[in-house]
Backbone bond lengths (Angstrom), bond angles and torsions (degrees), N, CA, C in turn:
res aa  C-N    CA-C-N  psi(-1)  N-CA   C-N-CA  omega(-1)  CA-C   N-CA-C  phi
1 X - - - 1.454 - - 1.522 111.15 -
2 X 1.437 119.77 -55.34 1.598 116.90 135.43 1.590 105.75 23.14
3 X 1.391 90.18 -101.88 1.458 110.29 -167.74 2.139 116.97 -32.51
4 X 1.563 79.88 -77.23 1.460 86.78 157.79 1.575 128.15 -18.32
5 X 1.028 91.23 -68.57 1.762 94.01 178.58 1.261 128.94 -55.38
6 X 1.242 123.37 -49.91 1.300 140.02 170.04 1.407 117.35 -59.74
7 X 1.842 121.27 -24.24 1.218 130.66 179.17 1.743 96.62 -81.20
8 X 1.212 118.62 -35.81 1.583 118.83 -149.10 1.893 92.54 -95.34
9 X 1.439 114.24 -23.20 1.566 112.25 166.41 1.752 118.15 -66.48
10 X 1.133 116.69 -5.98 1.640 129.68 -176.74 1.099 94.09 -44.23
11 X 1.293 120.93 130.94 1.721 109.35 164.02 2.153 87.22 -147.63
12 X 1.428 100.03 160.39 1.438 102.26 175.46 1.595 107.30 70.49
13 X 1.561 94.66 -162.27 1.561 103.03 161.37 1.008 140.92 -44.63
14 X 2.074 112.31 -1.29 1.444 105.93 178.29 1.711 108.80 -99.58
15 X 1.221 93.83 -10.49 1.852 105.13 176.34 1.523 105.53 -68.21
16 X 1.456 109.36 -46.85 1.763 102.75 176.97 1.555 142.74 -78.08
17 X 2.142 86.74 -1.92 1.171 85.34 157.23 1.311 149.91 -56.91
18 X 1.384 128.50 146.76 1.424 138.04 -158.02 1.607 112.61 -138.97
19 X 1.314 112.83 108.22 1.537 102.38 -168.99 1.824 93.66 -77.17
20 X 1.280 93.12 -164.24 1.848 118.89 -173.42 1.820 89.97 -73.39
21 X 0.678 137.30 -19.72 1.776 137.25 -168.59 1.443 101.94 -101.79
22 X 1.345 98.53 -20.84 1.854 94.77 -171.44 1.507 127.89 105.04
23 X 1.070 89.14 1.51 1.702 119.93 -166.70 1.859 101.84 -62.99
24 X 1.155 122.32 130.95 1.569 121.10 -175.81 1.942 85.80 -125.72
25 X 1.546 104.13 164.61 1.265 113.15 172.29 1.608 107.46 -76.44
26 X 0.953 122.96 -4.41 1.694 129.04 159.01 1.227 105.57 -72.87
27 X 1.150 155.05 -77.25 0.963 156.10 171.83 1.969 118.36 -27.50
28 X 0.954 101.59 -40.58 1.370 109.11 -174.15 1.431 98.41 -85.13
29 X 1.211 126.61 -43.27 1.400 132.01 172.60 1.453 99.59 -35.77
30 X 1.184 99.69 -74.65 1.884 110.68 -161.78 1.634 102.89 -73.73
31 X 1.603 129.41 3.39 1.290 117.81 165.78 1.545 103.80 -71.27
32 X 0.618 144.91 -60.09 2.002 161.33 142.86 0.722 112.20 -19.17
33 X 1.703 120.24 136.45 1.300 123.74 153.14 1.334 103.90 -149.71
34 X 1.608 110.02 178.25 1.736 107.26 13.25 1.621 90.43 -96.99
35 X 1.434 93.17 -178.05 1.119 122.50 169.08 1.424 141.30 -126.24
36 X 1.018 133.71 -166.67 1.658 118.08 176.44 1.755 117.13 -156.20
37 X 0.965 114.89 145.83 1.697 137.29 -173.48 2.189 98.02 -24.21
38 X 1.444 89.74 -49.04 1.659 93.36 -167.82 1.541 116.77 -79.52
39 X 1.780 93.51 -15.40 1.842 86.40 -174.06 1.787 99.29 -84.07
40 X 1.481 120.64 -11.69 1.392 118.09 -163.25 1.093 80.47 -87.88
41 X 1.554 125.94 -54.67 1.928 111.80 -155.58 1.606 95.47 -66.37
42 X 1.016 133.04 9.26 1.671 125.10 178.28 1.442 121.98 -82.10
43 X 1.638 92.93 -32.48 1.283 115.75 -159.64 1.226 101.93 -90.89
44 X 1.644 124.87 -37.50 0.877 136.18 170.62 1.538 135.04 -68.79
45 X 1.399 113.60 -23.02 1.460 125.63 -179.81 1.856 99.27 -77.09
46 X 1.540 116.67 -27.71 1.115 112.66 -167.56 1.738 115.78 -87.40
47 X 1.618 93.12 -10.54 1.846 107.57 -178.60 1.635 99.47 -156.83
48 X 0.945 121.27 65.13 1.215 117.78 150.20 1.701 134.38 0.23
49 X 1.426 105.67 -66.10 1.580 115.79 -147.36 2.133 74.29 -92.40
50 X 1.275 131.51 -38.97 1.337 113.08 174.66 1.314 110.28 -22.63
51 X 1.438 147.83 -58.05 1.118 117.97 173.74 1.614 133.07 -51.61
52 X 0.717 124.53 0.42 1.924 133.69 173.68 1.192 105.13 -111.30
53 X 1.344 134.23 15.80 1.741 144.96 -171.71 1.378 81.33 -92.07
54 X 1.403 119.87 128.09 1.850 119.26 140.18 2.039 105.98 -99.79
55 X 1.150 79.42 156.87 1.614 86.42 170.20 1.402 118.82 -89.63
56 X 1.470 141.13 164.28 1.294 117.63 -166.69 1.814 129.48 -82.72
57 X 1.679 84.53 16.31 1.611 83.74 156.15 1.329 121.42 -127.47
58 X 1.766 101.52 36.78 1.559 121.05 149.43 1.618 96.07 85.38
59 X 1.191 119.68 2.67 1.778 116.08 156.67 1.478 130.92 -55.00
60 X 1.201 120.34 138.95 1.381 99.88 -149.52 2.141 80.58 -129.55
61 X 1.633 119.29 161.20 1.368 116.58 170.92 1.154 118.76 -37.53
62 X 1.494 130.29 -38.99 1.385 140.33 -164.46 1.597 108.76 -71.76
63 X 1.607 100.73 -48.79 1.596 107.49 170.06 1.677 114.73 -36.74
64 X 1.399 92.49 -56.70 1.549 109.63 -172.67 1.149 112.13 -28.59
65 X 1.873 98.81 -76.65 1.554 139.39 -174.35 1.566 110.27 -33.32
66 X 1.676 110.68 -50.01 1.003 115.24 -147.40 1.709 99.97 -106.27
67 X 1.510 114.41 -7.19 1.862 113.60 173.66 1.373 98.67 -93.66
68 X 1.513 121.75 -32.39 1.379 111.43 -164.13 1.506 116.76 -113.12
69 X 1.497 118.95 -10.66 1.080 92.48 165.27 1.587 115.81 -136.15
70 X 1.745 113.10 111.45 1.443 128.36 -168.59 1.342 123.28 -44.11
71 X 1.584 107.73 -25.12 1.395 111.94 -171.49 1.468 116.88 -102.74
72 X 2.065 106.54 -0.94 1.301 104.90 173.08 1.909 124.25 -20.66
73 X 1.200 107.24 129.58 1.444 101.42 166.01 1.788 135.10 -86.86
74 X 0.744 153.36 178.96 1.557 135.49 -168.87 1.891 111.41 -90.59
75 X 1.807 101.87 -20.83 0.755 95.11 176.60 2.152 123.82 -98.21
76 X 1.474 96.91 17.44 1.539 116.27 176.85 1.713 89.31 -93.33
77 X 1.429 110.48 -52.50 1.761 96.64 -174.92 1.240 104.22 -61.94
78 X 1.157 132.69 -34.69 1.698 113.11 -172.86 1.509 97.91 -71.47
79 X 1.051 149.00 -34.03 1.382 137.54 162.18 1.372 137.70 -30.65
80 X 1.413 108.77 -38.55 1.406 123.15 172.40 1.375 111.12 -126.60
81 X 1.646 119.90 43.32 1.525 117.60 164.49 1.668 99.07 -103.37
């Protein structure tokens, strides 16, 4: 949960970070769970276009959202479509 937190505090230039894989703090968010509606819109108010980020094996937030976390709600996928 750690993790989580520290991913969902990103704000600025640390939200657009992008590792060598392609990796955005969106992405790492939604590798984890669970999660919840307010930690994505957090992540998201601070980088926007991260949702249209794939990683470089073409994974995209939604992938994430939708392998890792079962209890996603419909209104977290409309967040990162």
């Amino acid at each position: 949960m750690a993790r989580t937190y520290h991913v969902a505090r990103a704000t600025g230039t640390a939200a657009a970070h992008v590792t060598p894989d392609g990796w955005m703090p969106l992405h790492f968010l939604l590798r984890n769970q669970p999660n919840t509606e307010a930690l994505i819109t957090r992540v998201l108010e601070a980088h926007p276009a991260a949702a249209a980020h794939a990683t470089s094996e073409g994974w995209m937030p939604l992938h994430y959202l939708l392998r890792n976390q079962p209890r996603a709600t419909e209104s977290m996928v409309a967040l990162v479509l």
